[in-house]
KELUM-858969 format. One record per residue: residue number from 1; chain; x, y, z of N, C-alpha, C, O, CB in turn. Coordinates in Angstrom, 1 decimal, padded with zeros to 4 digits. Glycine has a CB too. Layout:
    i  ch      nx      ny      nz     cax     cay     caz      cx      cy      cz      ox      oy      oz     cbx     cby     cbz
  NUM   A       X       Y       Z       X       Y       Z       X       Y       Z       X       Y       Z       X       Y       Z
...
//
This chain:
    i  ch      nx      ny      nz     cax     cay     caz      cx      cy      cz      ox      oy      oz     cbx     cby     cbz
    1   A   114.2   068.4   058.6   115.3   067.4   058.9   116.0   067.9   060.2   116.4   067.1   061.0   116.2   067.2   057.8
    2   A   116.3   069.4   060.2   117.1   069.7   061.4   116.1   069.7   062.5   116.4   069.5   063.7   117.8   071.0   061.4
    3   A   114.9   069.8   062.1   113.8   069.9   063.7   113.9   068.2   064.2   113.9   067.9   065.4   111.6   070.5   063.5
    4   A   113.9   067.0   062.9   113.8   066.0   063.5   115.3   065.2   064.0   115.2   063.9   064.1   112.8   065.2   062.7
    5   A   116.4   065.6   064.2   117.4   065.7   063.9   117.7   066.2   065.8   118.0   065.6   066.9   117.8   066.6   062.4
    6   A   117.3   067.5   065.4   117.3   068.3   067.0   116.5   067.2   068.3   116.9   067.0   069.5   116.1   070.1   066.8
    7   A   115.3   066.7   067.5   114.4   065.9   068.5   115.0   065.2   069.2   115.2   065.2   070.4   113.4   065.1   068.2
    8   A   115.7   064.1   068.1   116.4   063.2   068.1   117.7   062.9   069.3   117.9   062.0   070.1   116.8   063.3   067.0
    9   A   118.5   064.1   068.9   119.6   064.5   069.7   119.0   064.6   071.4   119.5   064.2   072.4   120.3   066.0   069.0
   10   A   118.0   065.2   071.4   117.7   065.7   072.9   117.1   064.6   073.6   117.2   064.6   074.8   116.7   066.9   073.1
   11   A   116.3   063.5   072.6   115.7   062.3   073.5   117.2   061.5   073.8   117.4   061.2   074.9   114.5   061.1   072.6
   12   A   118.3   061.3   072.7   119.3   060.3   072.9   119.7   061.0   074.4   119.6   060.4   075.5   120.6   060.2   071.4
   13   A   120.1   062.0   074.4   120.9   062.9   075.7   120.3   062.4   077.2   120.8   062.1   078.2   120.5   064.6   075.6
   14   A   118.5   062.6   076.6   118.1   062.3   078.2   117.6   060.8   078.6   117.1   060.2   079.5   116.9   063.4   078.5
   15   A   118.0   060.8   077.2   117.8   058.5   078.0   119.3   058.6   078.6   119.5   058.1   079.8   117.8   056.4   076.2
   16   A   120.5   059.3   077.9   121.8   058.5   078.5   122.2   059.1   079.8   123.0   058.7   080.6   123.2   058.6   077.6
   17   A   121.1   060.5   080.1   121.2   060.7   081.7   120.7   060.4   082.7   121.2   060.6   083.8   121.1   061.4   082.0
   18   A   119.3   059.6   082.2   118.5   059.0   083.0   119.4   057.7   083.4   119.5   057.4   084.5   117.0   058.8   082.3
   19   A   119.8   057.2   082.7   121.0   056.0   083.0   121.6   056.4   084.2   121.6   055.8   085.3   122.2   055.9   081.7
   20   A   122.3   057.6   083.8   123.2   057.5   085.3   122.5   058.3   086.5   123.2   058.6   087.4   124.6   058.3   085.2
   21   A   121.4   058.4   086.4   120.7   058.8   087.4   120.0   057.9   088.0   119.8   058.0   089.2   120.1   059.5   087.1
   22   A   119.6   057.0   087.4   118.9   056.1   087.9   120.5   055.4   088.4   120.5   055.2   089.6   117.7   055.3   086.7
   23   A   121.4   055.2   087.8   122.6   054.4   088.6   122.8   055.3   090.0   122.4   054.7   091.0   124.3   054.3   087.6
   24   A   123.1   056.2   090.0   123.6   056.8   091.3   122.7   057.2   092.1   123.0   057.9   093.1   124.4   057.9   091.1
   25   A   121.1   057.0   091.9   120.0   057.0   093.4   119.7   056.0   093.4   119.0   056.0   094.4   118.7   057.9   093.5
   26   A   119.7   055.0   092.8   119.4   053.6   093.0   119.6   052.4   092.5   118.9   051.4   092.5   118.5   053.6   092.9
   27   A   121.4   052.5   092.0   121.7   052.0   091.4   121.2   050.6   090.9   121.4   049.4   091.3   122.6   052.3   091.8
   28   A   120.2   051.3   089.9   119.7   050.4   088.6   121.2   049.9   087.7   122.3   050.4   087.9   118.5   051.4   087.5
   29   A   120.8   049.0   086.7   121.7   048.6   086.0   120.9   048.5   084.4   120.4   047.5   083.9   122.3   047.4   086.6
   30   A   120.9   049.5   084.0   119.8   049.8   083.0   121.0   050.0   081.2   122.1   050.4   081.3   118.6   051.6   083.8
   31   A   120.4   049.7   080.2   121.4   050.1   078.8   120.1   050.4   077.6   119.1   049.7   077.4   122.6   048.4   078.1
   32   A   120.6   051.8   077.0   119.6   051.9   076.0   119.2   050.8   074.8   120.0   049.9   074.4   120.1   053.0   075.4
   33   A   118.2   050.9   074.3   117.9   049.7   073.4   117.0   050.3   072.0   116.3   049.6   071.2   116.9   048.4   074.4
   34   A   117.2   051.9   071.8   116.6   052.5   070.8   116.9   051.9   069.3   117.8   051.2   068.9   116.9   053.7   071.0
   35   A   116.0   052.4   068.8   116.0   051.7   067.7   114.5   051.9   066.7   113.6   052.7   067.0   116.3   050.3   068.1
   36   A   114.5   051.0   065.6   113.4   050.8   064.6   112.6   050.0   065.8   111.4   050.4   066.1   113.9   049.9   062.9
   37   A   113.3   048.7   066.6   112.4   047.5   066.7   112.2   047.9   068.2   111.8   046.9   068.7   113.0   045.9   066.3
   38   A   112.2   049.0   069.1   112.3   049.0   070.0   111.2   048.8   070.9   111.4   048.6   072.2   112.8   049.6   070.0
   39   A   109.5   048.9   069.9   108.7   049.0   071.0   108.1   049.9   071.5   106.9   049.8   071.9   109.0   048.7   071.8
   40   A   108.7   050.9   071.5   108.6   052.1   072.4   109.4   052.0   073.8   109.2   052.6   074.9   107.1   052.4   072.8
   41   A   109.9   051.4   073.6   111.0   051.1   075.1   112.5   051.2   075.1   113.3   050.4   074.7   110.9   049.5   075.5
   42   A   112.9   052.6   075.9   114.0   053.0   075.8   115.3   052.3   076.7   116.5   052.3   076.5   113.8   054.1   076.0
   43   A   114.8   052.0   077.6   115.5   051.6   078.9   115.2   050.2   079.4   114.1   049.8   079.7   115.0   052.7   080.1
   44   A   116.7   049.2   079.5   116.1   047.8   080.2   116.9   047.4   080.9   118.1   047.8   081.0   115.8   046.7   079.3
   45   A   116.6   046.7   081.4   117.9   046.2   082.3   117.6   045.7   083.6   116.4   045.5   083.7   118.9   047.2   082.6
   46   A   118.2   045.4   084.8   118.1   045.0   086.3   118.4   045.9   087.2   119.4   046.6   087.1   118.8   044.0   086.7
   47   A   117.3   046.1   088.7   117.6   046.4   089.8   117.7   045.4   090.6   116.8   044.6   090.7   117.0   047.1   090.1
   48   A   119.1   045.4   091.3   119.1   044.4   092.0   119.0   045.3   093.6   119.7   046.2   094.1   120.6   043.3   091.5
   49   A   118.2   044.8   094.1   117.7   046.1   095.3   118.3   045.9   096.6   118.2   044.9   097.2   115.9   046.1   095.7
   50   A   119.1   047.1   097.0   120.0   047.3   097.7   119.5   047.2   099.3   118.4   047.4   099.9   120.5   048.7   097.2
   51   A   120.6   046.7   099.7   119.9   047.1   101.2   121.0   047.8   102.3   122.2   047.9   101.9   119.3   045.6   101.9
   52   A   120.8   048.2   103.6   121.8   049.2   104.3   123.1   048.5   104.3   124.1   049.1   104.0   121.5   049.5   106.0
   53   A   122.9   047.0   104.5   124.6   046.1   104.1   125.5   046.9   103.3   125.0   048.0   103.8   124.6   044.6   103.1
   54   A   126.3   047.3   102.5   127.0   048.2   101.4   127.7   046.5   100.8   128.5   045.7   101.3   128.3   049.8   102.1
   55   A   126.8   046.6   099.5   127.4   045.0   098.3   126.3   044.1   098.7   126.2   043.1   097.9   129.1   043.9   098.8
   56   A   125.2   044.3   099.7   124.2   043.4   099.4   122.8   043.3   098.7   122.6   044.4   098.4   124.0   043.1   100.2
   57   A   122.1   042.8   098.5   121.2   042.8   097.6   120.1   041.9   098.2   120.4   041.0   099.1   121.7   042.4   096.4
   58   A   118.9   042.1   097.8   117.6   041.3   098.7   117.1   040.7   097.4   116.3   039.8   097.7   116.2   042.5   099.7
   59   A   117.2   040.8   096.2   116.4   040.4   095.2   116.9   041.3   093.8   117.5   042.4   093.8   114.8   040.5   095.6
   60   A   116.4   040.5   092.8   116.7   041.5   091.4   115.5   041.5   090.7   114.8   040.5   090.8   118.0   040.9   090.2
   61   A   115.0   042.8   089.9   113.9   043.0   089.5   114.3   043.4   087.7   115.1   044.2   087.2   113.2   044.3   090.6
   62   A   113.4   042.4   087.1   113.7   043.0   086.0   112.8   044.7   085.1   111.6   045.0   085.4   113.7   041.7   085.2
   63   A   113.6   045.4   084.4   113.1   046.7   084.6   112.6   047.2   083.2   112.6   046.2   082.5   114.1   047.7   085.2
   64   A   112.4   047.8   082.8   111.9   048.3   081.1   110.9   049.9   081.9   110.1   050.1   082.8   110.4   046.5   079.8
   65   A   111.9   050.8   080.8   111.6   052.3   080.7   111.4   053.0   079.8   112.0   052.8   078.8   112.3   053.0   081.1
   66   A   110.7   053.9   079.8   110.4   055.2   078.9   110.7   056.5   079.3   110.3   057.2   080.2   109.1   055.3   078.6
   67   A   111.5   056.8   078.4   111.8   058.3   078.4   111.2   059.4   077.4   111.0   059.2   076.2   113.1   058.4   078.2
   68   A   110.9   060.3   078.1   109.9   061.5   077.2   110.7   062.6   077.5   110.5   063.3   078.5   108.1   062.0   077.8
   69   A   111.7   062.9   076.8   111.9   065.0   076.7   111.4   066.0   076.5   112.1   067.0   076.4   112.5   065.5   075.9
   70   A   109.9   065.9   076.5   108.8   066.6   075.9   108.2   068.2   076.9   107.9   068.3   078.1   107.5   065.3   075.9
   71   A   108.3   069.1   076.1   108.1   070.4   077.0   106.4   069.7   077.6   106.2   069.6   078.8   108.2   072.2   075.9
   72   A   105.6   069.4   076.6   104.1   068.9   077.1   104.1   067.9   078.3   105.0   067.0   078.3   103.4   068.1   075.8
   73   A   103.5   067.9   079.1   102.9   067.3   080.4   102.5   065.6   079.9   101.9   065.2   078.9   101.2   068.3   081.1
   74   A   103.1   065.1   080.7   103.1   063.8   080.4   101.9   063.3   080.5   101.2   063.6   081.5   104.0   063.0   081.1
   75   A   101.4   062.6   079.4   099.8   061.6   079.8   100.1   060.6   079.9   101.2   060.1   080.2   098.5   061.3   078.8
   76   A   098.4   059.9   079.6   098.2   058.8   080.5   098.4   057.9   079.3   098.5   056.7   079.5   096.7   058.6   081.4
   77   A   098.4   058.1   078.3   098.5   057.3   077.1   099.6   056.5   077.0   099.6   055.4   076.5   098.5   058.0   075.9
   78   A   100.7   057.2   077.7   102.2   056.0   077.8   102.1   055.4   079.2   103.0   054.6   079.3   104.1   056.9   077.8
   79   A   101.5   055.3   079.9   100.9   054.2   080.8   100.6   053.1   080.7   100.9   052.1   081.2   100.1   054.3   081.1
   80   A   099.2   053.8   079.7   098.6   052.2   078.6   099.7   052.1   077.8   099.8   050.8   077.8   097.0   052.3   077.3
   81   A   100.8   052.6   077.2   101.5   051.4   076.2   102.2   050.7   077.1   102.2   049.5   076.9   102.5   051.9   074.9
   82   A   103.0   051.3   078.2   103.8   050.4   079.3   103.1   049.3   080.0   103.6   048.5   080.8   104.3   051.4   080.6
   83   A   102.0   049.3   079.5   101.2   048.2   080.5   100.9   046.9   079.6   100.6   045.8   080.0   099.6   048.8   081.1
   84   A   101.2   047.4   078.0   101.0   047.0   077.4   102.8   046.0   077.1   103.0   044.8   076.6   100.2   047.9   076.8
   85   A   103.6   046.8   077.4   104.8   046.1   077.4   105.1   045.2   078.8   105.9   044.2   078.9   106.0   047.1   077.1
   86   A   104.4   045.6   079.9   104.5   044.6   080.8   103.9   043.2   080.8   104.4   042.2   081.3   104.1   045.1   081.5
   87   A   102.3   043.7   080.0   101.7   042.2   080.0   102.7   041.0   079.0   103.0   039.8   079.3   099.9   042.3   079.2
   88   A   102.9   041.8   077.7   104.1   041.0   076.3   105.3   040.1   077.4   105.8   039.1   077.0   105.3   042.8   074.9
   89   A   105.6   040.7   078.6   106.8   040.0   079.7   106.5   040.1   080.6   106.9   040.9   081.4   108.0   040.4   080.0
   90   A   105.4   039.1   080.8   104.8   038.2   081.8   104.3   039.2   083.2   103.8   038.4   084.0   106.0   036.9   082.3
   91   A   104.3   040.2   083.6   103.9   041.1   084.7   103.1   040.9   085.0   103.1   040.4   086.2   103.8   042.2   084.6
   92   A   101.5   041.0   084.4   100.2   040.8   084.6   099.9   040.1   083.1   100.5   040.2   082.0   099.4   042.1   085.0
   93   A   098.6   039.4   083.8   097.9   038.7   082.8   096.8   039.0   081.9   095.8   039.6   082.2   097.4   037.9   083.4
   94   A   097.3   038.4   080.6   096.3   040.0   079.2   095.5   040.5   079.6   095.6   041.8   079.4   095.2   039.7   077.8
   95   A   094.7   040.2   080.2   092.8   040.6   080.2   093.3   041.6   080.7   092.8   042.5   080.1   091.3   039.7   081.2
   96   A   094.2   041.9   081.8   094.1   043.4   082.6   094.8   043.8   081.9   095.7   044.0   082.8   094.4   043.8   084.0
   97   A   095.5   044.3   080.6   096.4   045.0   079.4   095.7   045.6   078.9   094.7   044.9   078.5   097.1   044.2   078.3
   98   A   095.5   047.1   078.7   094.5   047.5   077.6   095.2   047.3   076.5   094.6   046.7   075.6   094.0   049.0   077.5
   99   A   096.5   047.6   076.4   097.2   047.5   075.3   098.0   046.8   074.6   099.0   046.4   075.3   097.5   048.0   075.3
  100   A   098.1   046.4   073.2   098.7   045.4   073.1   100.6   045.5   072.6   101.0   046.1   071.5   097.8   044.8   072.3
  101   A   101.5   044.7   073.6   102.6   044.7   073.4   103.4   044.5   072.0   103.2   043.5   071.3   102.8   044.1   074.0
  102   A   104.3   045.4   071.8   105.3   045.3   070.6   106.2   044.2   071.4   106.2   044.0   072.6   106.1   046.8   070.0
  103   A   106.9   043.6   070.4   108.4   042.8   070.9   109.9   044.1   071.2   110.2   045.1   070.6   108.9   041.4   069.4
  104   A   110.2   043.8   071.9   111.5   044.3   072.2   113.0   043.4   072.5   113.2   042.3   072.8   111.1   045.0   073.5
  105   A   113.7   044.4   072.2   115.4   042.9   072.4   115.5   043.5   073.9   115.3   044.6   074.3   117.7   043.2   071.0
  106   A   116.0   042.5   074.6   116.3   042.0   076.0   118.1   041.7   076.0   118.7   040.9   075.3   115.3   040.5   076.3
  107   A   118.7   042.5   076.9   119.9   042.3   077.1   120.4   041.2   077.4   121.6   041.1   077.2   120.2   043.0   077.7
  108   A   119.4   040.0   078.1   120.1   039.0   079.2   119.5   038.2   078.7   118.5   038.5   078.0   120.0   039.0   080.8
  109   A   120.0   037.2   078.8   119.6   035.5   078.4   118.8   034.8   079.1   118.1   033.9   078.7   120.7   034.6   078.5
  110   A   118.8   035.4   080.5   117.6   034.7   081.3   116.7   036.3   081.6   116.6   037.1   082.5   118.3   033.6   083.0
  111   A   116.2   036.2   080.6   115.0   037.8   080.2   113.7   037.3   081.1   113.0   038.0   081.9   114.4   038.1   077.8
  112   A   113.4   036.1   080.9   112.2   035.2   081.6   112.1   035.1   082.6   111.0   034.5   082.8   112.1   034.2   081.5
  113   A   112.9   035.4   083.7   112.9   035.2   085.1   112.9   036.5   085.8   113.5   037.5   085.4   114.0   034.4   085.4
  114   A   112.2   036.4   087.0   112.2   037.4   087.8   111.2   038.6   087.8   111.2   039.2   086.7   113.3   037.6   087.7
  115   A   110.5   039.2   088.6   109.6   040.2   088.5   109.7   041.1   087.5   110.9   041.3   087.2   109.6   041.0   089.6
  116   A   108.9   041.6   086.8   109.1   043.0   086.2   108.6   044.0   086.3   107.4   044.1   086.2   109.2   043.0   085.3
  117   A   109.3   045.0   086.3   108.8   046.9   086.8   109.1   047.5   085.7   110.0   047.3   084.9   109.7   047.9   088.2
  118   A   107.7   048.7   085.6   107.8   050.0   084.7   108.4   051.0   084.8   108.3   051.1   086.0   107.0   050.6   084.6
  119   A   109.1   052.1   084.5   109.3   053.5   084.6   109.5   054.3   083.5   110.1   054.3   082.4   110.3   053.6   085.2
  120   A   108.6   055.3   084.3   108.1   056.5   083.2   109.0   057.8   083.4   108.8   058.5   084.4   106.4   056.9   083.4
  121   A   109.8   057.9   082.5   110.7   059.1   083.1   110.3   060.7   082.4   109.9   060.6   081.3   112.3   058.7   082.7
  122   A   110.4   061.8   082.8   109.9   062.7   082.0   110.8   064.1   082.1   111.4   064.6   083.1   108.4   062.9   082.4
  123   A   110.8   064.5   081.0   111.6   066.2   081.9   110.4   067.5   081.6   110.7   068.7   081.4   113.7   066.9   080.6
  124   A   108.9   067.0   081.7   108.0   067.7   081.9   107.1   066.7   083.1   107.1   065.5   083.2   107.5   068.1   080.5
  125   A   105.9   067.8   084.0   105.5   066.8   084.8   104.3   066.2   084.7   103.6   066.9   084.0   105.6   067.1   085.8
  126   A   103.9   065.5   085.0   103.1   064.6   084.9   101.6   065.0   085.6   101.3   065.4   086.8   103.9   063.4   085.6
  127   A   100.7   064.9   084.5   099.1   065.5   084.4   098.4   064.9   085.9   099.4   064.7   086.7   097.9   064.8   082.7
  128   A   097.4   064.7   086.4   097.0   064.2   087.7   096.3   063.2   087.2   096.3   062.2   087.9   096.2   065.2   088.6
  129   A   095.6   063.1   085.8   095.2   061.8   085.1   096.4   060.7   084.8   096.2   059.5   084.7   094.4   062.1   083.7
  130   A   097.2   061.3   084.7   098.4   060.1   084.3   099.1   060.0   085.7   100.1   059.3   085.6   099.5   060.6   082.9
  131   A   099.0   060.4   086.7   099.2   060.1   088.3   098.3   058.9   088.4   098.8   057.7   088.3   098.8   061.3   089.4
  132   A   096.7   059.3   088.6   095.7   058.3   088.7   095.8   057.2   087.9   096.0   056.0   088.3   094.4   058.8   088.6
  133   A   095.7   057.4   086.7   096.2   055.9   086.0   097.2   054.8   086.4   097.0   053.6   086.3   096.9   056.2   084.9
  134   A   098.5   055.4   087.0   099.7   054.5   087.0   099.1   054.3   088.1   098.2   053.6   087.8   101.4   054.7   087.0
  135   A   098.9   054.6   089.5   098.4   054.5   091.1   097.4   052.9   090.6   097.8   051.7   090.9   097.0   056.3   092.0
  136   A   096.1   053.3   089.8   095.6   052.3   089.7   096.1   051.3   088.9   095.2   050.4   088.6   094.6   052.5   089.5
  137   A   097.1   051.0   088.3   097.7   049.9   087.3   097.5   048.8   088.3   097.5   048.8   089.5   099.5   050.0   086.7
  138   A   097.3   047.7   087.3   098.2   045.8   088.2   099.8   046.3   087.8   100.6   045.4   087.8   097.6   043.5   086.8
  139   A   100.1   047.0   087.5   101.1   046.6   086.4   102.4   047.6   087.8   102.1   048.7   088.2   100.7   047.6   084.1
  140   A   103.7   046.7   088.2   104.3   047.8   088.9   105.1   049.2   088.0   105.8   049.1   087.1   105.3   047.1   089.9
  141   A   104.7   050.4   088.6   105.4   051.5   088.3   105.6   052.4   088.9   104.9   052.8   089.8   105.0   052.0   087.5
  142   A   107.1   053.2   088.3   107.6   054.5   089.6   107.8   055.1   088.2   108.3   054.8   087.1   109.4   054.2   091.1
  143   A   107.0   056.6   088.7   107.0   057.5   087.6   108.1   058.8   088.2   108.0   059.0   089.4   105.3   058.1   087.2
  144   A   108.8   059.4   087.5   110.0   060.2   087.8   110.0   061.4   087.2   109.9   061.3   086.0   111.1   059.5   087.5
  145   A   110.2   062.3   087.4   110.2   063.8   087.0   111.6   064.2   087.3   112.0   064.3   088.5   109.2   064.8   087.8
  146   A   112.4   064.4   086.2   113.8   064.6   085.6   113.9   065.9   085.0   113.2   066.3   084.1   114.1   063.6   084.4
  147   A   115.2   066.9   086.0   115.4   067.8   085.3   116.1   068.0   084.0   117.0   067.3   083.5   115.6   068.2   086.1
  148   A   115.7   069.2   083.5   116.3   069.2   081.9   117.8   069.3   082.7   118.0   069.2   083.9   115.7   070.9   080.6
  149   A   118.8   069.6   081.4   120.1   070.1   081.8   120.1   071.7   082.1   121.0   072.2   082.7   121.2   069.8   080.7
  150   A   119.0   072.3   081.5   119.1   074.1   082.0   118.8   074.6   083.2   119.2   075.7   083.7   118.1   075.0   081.3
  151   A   117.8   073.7   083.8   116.9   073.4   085.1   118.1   073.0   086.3   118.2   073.3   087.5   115.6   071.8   084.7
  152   A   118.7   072.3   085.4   119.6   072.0   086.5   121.6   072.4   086.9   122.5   071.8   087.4   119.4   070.7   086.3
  153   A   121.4   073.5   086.2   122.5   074.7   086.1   122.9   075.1   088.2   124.1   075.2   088.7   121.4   076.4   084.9
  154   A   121.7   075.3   088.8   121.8   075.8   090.1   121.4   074.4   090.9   120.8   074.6   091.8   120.8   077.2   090.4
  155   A   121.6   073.2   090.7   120.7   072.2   091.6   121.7   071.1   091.3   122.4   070.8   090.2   118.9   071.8   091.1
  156   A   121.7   070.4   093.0   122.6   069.3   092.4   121.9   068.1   092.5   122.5   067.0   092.7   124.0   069.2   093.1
  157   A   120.6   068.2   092.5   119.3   066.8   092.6   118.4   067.1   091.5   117.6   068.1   091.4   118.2   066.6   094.2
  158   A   118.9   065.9   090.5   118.5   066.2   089.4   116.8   065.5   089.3   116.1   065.5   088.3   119.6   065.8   088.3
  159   A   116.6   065.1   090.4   115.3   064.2   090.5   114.2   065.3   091.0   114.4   065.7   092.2   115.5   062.9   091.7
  160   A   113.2   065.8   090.6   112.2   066.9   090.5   111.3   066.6   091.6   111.2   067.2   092.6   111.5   067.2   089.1
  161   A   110.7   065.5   091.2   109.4   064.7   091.5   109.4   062.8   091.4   109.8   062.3   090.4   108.4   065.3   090.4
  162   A   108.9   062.0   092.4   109.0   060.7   092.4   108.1   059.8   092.8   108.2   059.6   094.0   109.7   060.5   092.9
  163   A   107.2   059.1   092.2   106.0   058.1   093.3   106.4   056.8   092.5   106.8   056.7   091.4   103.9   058.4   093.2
  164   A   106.1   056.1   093.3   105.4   054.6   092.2   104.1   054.3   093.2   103.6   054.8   094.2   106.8   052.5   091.9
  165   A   103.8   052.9   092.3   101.9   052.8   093.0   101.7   051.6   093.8   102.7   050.8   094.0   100.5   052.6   091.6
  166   A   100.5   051.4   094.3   100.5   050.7   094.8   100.7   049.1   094.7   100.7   048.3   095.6   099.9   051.1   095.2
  167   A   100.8   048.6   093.1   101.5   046.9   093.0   103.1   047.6   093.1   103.7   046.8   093.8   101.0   045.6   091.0
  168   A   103.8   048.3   092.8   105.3   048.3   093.2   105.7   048.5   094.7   106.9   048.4   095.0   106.0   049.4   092.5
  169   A   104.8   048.8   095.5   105.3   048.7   096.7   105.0   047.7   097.5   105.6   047.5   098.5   105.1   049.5   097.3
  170   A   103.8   046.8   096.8   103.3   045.5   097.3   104.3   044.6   096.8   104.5   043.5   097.5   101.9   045.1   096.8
  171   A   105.2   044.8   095.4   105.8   044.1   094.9   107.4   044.2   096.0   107.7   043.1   096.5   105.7   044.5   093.3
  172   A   108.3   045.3   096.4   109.0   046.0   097.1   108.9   045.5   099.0   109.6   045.9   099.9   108.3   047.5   096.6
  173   A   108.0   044.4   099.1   108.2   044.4   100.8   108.8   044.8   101.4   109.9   044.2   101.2   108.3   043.6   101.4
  174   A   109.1   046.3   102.7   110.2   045.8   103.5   111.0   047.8   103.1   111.6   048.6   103.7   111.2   043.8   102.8
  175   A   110.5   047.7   101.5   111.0   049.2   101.4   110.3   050.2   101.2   109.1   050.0   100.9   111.7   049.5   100.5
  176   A   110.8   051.4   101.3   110.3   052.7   101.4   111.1   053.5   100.4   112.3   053.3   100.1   110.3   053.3   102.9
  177   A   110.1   054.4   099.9   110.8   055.5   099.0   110.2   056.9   099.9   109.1   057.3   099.9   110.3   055.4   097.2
  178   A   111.7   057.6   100.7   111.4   058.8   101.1   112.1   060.2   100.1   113.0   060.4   099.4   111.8   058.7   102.5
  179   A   110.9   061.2   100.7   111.4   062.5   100.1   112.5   063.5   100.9   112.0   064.5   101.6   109.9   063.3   099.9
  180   A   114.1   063.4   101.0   114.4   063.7   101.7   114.8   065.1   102.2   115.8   064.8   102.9   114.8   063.1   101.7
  181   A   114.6   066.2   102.3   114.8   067.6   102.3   115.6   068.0   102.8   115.7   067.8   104.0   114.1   068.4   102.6
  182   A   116.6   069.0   102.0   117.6   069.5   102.2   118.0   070.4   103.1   119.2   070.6   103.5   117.9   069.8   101.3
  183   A   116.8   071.0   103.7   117.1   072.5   104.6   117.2   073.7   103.8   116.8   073.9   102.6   118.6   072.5   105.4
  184   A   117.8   074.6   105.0   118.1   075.6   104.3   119.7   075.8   103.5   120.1   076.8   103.0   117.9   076.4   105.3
  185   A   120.1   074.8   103.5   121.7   074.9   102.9   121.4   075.2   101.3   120.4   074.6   100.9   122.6   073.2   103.1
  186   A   122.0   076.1   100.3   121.8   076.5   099.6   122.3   075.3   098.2   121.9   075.3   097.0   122.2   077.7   099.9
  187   A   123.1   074.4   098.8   124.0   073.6   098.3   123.4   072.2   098.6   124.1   071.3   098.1   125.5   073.9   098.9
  188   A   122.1   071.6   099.5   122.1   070.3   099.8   120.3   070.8   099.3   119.5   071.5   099.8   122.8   069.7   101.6
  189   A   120.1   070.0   098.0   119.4   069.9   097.7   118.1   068.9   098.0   118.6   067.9   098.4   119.9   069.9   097.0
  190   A   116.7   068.7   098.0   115.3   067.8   098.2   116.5   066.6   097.2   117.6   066.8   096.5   113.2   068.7   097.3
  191   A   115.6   064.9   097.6   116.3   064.3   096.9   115.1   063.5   097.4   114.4   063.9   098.3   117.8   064.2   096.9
  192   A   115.1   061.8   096.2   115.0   061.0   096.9   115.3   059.8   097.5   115.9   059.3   096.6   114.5   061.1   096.9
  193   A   115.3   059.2   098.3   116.2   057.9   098.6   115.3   056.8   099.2   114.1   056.8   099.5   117.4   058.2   099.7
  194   A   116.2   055.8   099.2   115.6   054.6   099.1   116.1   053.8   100.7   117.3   053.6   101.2   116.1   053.9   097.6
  195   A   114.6   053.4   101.3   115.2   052.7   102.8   115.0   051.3   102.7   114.5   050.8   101.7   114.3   053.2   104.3
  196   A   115.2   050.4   103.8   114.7   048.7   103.7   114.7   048.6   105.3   115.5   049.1   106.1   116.0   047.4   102.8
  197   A   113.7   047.8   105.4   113.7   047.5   107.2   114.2   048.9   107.9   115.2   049.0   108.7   114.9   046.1   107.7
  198   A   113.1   049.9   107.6   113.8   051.0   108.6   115.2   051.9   107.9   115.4   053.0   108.4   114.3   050.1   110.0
  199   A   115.8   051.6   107.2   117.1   051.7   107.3   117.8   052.1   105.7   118.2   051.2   104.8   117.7   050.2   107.9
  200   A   117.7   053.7   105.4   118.7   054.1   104.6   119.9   053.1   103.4   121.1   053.1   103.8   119.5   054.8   105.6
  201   A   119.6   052.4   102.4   120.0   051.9   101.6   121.7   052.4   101.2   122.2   053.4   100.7   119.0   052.1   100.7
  202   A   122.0   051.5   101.5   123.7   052.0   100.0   123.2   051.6   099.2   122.6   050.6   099.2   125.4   051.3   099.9
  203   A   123.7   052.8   097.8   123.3   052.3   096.5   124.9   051.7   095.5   125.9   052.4   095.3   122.5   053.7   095.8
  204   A   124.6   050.5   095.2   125.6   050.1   094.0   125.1   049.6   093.1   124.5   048.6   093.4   126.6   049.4   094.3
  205   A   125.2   050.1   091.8   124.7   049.4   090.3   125.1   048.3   090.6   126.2   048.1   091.2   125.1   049.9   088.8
  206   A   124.1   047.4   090.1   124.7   045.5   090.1   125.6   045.6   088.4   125.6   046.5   087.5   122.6   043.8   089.9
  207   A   126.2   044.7   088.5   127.5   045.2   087.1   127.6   043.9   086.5   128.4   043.7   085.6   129.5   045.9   087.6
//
């Protein structure tokens, strides 16, 4: 009971940091939704995608995530279930689903409208088969490598590692996700950020 107890505690921790992480590099607007009926889907909510303006927005994307705390290397197996929760909300069409969708509760009333994107979050990294998998999805996805809290005692970018594939950037016109490096400053950490037309994004969670 205390090992599943301990589990417990450490997934709740790193969904509610992935929240504000994902708010403050790209300000998503994301709320946990754990539970019995959840799906396997920890994370939902809207990006409404920012652009260099500071308060403007080009579009809103609706989002659904998974989080893994797991010392083991992430597979490809939560790929297929995410693809499987994309086809259940309209993303792509069954035939290309290997898997089949659970229902999940949706924060918003109009849940039906608007694109929808994957993310796979991890605080271990991700195998090269479960790279190749998401790259080739229909399904859009940005997979993320999240430091633990011990990992990140000396670092003030708590973002490890970052891609999504090629339907999220087809989906994305116009933006770029760069890797941006800190130097030699001992204090200005690798990070990554988000551009549009050329041009360095302000980030503000839509609220």
């Amino acid at each position: 009971m205390a090992a599943a107890t301990s589990t417990v505690f450490r997934g709740t921790t790193f969904e509610n940091r992935s929240l504000t992480i994902l708010k403050d590099a790209f300000g998503m607007a994301l709320r946990r939704v754990g539970g019995k009926n959840d799906g396997g889907v920890d994370l939902v909510g809207w990006w409404g995608l920012p652009t260099a303006t500071p308060g403007t927005t080009t579009s809103r994307l609706r989002v659904v995530a998974q989080c893994k705390a797991e010392k083991k290397k992430f597979s490809p197996r939560y790929v297929r279930e995410m693809e499987g929760v994309a086809w259940r909300y309209g993303s792509i069409p069954p035939e290309e689903s290997e898997a089949a969708a659970p229902p999940i509760p949706w924060p918003d009333d109009d849940h039906n409208t608007g694109p929808l994107i994957a993310l796979l979050l991890s605080e271990s990294t991700f195998t090269k088969a479960t790279l190749l998998r998401a790259q080739s999805s229909p399904v859009p996805f940005m997979l993320a490598h999240i430091l633990n809290e011990e990992e990140m005692k000396d670092m003030d970018a708590p973002i490890a590692g970052i891609t999504w594939n090629i339907a999220l950037r087809n989906l994305m016109q116009g933006y770029e996700l760069r890797w941006e490096v800190g130097g030699s400053a001992p204090d200005v950490q690798d990070r990554p950020s988000l551009w549009h037309e050329g041009q360095r994004v302000v980030v503000g969670a839509e609220e």
